[in-house]
N, C-alpha and C positions, 0 to 999 in steps of 0.2 A: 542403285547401281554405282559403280565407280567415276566418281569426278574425273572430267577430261586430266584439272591439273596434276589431278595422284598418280595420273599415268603418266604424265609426259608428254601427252599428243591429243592434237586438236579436236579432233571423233576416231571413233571406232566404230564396230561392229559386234554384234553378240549373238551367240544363236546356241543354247542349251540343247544337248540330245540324250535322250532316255531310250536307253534299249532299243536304238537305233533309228530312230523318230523324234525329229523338232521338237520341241514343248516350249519353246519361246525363240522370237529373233527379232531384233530391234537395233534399227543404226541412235548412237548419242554423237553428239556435240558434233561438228565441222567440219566438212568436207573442203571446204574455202573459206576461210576466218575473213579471210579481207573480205571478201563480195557476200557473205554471209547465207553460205550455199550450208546448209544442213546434210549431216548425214545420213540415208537411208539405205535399204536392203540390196539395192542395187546400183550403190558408188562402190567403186573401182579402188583397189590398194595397191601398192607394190606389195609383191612375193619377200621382196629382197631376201635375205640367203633363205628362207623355206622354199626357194628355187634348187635349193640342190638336192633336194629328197628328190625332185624330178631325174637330177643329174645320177643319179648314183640309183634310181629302181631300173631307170634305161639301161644303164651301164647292166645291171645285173641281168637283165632281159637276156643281153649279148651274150655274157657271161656263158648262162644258162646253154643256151646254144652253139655254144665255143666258136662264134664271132670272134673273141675275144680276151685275155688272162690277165687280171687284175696284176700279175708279176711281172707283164709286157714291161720293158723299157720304152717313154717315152719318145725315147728317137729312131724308133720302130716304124710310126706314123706322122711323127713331126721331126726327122732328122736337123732341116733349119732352126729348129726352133731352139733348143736343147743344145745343137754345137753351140751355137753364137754366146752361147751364155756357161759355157764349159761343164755341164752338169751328166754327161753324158749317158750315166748308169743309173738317172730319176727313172722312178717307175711308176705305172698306174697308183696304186696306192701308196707312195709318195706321196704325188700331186695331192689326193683327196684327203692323205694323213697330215696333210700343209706341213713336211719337214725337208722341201726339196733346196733348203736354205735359203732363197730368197724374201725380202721383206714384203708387206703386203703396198701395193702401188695402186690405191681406189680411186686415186685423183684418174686417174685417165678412163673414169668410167663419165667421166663428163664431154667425152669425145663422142660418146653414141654409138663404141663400137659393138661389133660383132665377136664372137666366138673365135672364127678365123681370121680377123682381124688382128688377134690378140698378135700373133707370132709374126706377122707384121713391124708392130710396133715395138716388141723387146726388140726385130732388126735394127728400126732404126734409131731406137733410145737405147745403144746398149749399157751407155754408161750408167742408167738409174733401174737395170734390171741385173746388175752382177752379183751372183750370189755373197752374203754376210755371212752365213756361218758352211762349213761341210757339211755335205747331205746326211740326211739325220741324225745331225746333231743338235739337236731343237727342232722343240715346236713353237711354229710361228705363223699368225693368224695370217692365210694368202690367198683369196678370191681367187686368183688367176687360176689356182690348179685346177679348178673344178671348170673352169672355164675352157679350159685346155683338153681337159676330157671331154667334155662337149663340142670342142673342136674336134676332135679323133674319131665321135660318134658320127658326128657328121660324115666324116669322111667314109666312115664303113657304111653307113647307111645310105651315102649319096640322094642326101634331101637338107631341106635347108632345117632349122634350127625346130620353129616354129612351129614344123609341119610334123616333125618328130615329138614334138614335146605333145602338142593338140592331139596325134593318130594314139600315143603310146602310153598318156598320162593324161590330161584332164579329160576327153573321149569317154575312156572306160570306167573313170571315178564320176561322168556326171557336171564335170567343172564346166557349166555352159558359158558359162562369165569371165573366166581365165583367159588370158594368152599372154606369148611371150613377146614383151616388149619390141617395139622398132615402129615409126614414125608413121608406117601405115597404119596399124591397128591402133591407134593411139587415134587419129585423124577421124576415125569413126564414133569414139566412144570419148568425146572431151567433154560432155556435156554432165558427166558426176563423176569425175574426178578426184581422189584425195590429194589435194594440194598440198604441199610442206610448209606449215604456217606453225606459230607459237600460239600456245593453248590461249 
């Protein structure tokens, strides 16, 4: 199997499927380098952006059901959000096509925010959230928009984040091990953790 160092990261996870059935699964190398916690079948990883195939099969769900139109302008559902930053005619698939002119700002994910949170903070940092180029005029790598749809989902579905993501995507796929990050679920399951350590 692949050396931790060829990857880049400390352990991983492996699990081969043939014709839709396991045929091997096995954790390698480190789930905690420092405290020298091994990786196994049932340590925990972040999603990190493979969270947005959640964002966007939801999104579609709505879609589907005409909740919702991918051509909406975002200040439809988030008018604060969008004036404050002058973008006024972004649209759903702006945000997800990351060309809503803004740069990507992943520092402020070390705050712990939320989804709705988000429109929050472009209020009160407006000056490190003004748009760099006119709307689609570039592509440019931006978390936030898909985050921002996830905020809007919320809104329409009036349920917290969480509870959307667990009822409408891992639920039905099976993911009993999944959920979406925040302080409480976290507090349950620290005990096989992947830690961010060097190989």
């Amino acid at each position: 199997m692949m050396d931790c160092k060829y990857i880049q990261a400390p352990g991983y996870g492996l699990i081969v499927i043939k014709d839709g059935v396991p045929i091997y699964k096995k954790g390698y190398g480190y789930s905690d380098v420092e405290n020298n916690v091994q990786t196994t079948l049932d340590t925990l990883f972040p999603l990190g952006s493979c969270s947005k195939a959640s964002t966007v099969f939801i999104l579609g769900t709505l879609i589907e059901n005409g909740k919702i139109d991918i051509g909406d302008e975002i200040s439809k559902y988030a008018p604060g959000w969008f004036n404050k930053i002058d973008s006024y005619d972004a649209t759903i698939e702006d945000a997800l096509l990351m060309r809503i002119g803004l740069l990507n700002n992943d520092w402020v994910w070390a705050l712990n925010i939320s989804n709705t949170d988000i429109w929050d903070i472009v209020g009160n940092w407006k000056e490190k959230f003004q748009p760099q180029t006119k709307l689609r005029y570039i592509w440019n790598y931006f978390n936030f928009g898909y985050s921002l749809v996830g905020g809007i989902i919320q809104k329409i579905l009036d349920q917290p984040w969480q509870d959307i993501v667990q009822s409408n995507f891992f639920k039905p796929m099976g993911m009993d091990q999944s959920f979406v990050y925040h302080r409480a679920a976290l507090e349950k399951n620290p005990e096989d953790y992947a830690f961010v350590a060097s190989c």
